[in-house]
C-alpha positions in Angstrom: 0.0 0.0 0.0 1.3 3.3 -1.1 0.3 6.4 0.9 1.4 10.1 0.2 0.1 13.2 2.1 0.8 16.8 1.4 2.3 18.3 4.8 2.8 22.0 5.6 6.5 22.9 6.3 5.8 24.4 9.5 4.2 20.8 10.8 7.0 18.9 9.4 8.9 18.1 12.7 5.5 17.3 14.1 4.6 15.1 11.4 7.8 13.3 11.1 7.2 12.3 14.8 3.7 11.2 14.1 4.6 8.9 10.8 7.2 7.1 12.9 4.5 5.9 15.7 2.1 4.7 12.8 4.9 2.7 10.8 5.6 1.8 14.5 2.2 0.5 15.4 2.3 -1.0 11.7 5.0 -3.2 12.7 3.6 -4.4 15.2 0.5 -5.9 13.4 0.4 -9.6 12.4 1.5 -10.5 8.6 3.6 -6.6 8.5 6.7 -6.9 5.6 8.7 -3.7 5.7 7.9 -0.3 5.0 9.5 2.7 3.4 9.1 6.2 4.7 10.2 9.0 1.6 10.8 12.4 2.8 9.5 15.5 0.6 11.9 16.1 -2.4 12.7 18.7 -4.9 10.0 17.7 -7.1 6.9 16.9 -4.5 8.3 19.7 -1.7 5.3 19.0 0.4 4.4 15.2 -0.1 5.9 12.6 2.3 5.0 8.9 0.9 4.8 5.9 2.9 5.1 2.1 1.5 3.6 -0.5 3.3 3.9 -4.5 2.4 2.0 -6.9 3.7 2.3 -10.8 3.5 -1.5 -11.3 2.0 -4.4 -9.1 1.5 -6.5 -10.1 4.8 -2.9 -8.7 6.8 -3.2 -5.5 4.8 -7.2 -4.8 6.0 -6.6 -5.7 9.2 -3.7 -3.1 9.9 -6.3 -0.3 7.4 -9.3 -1.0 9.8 -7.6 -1.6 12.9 -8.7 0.8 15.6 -4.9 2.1 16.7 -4.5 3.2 13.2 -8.0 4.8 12.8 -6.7 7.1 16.3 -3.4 7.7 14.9 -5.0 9.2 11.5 -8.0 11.4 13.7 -4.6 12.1 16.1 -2.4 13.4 12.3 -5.5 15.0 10.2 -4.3 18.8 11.4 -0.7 17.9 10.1 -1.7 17.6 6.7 -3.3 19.4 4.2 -6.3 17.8 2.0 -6.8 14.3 2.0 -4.2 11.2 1.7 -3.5 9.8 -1.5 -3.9 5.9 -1.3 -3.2 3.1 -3.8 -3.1 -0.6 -3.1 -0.7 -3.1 -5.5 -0.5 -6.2 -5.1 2.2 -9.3 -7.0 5.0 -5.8 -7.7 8.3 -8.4 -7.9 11.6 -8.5 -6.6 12.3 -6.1 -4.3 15.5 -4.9 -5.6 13.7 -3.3 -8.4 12.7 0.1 -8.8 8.9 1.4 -9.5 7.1 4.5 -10.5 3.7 4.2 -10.1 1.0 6.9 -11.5 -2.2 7.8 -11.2 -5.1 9.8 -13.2 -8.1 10.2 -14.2 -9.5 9.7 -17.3 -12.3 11.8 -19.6 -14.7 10.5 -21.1 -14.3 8.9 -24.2 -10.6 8.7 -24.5 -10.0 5.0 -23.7 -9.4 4.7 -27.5 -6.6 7.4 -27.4 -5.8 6.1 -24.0 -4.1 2.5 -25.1 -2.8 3.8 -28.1 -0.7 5.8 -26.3 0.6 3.1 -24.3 1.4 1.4 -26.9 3.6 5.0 -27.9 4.9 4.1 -24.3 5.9 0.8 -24.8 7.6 1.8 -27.5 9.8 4.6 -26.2 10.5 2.5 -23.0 11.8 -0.4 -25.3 15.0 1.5 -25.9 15.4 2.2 -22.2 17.7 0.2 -20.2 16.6 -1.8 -17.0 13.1 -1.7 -18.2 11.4 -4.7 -16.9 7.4 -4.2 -17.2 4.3 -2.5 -17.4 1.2 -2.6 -16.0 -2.1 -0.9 -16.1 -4.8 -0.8 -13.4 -8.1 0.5 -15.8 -10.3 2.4 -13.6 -13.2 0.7 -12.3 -17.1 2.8 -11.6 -17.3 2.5 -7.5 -14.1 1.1 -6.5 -11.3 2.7 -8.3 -11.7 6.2 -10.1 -8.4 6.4 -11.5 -6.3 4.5 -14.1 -2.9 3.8 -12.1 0.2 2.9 -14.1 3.1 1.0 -12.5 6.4 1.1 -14.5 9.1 -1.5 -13.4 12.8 -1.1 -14.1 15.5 -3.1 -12.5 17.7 -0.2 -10.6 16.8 3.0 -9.4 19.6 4.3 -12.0 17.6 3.1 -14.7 14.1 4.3 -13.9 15.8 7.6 -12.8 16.5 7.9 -16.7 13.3 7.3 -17.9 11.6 9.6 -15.2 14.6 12.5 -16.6 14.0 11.8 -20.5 12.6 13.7 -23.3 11.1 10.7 -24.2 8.8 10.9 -21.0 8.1 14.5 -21.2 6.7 14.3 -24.7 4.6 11.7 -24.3 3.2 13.4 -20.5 2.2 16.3 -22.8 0.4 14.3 -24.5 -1.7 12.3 -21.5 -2.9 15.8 -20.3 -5.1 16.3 -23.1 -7.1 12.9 -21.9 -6.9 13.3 -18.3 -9.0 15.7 -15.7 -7.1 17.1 -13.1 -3.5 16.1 -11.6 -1.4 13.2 -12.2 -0.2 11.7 -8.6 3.4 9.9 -9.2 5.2 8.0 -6.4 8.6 6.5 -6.8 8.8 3.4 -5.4 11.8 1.2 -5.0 14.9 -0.6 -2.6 12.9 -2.7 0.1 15.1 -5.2 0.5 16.9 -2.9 3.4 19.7 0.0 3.8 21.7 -1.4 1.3 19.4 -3.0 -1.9 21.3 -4.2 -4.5 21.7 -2.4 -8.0 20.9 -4.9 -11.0 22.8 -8.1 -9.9 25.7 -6.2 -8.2 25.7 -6.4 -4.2 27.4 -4.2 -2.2 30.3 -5.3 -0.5 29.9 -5.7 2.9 33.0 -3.2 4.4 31.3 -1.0 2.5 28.1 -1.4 4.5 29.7 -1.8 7.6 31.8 1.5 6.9 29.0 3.5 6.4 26.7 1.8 8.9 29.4 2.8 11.5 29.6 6.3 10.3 25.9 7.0 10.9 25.9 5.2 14.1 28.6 6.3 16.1 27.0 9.9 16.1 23.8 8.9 17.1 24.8 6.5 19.7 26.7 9.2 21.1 23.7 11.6 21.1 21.8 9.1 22.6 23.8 7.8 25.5 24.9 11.7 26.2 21.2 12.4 26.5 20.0 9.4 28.5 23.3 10.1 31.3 21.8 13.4 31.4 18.0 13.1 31.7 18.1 9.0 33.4 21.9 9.2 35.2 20.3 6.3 37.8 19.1 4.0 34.7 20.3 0.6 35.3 22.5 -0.7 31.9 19.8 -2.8 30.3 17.1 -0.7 30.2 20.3 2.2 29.0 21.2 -0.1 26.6 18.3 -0.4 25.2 17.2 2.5 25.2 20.1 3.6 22.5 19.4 0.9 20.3 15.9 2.3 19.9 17.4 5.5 18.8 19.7 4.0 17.1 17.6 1.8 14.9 14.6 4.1 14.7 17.1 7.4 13.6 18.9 5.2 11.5 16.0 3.0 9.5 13.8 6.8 8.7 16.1 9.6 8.9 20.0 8.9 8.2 20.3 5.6 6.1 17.8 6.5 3.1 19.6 10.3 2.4 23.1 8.6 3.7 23.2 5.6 1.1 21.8 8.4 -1.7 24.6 10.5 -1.4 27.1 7.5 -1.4 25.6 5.8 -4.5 28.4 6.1 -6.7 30.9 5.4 -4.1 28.6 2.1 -2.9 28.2 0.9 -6.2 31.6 0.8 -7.3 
């Protein structure tokens, strides 16, 4: 399940606190995967997208109609502005590879003009490396309003080139004369931890265990420098772990995702 809610920049902090108790409280729930927090970027300033996998569809509804989650959201609903974006997928591969997923909304009449130019699509994304496969999600009366589109490449290298092409813009120019109103795109991609690999190339392990150590040590030191000040009489095990909350929970949604970014070129060579 992919979820994306515009946040106001002044409600950021806040609402950075609040996603980390729902993924939390998501963890927690019977059948939970992994999930993915992305932080607002230079093209969606305001959107903060969350990926949650499940093991099987009855997992999934029980963590969407659980009743700690339906607090959280009535708890969140002054942090964001307008409603959440939501999309379900279900069968999307490995998960090494990288996904952009899209979503619109058709007028009426153009289904004609509408698979045709997927077919232009197809095409263009034939000469595009690491492209792996398409699929389309028609829109259906009652239950699903939107076409959604999920385009599957094998690295996040190679679907950053399609999403950066001419090729793309041309052929976006041309969807907005059959859609009404915006087109929601999330980027999806790397859940197989800090680290995913890129095509069949895994990164080597002092590698990881340089960089892990780089983002740690600070944090552990923040940590323990802040427990000795506000708990100086907390025994070592509760101390202990009390850092490797921090540690994990800083690490996992704030340092690793922009960290391991940054060091791309460095991690794949």
């Amino acid at each position: 399940m992919i979820v994306t809610r515009s946040v106001l920049p002044e409600n950021e902090d806040a609402f950075g606190s609040w996603i980390a108790r729902l993924v939390n409280e998501a963890y927690r729930q019977p059948g939970y995967v992994d999930s993915f927090v992305q932080r607002p970027t230079v093209g969606q300033p305001t959107e903060w997208t969350v990926v949650y996998r499940f093991a099987d569809p009855a997992s999934l509804e029980g963590w969407l109609h659980s009743d700690i989650r339906a607090e959280l959201l009535e708890e969140g609903a002054s942090l964001i502005e307008g409603d959440p974006k939501e999309q379900v997928l279900a069968g999307v591969g490995s998960d090494r590879e990288a996904r952009v997923v899209s979503s619109y909304r058709l007028v009426d009449g153009a289904e004609g003009a509408h698979l045709m130019f997927h077919k232009r699509m197809l095409d263009a994304l034939a000469h595009f490396d690491g492209f792996v496969a398409r699929d389309v999600l028609d829109a259906v009366p009652g239950v699903q309003d939107e076409t959604v589109v999920i385009l599957t490449f094998e690295t996040t290298r190679d679907l950053q080139a399609w999403l950066e092409s001419d090729e793309r813009a041309t052929l976006l120019s041309e969807l907005d004369a059959m859609t009404v109103g915006s087109l929601t795109t999330n980027v999806v991609g790397g859940f197989a931890g800090w680290f995913p690999g890129h095509g069949q190339a895994e990164v080597k392990k002092w590698k990881q265990a340089l960089v892990i150590l780089a983002a740690l040590f600070p944090v552990s030191l923040a940590a323990t420098l802040f427990r000795s000040w506000a708990f100086p009489d907390l025994a070592l095990a509760p101390a202990v772990l009390f850092a490797n909350i921090v540690g994990v929970v800083v690490l996992t949604w704030f340092l690793m995702p922009p960290l391991t970014r940054a060091l791309d070129g460095w991690l794949r060579s």
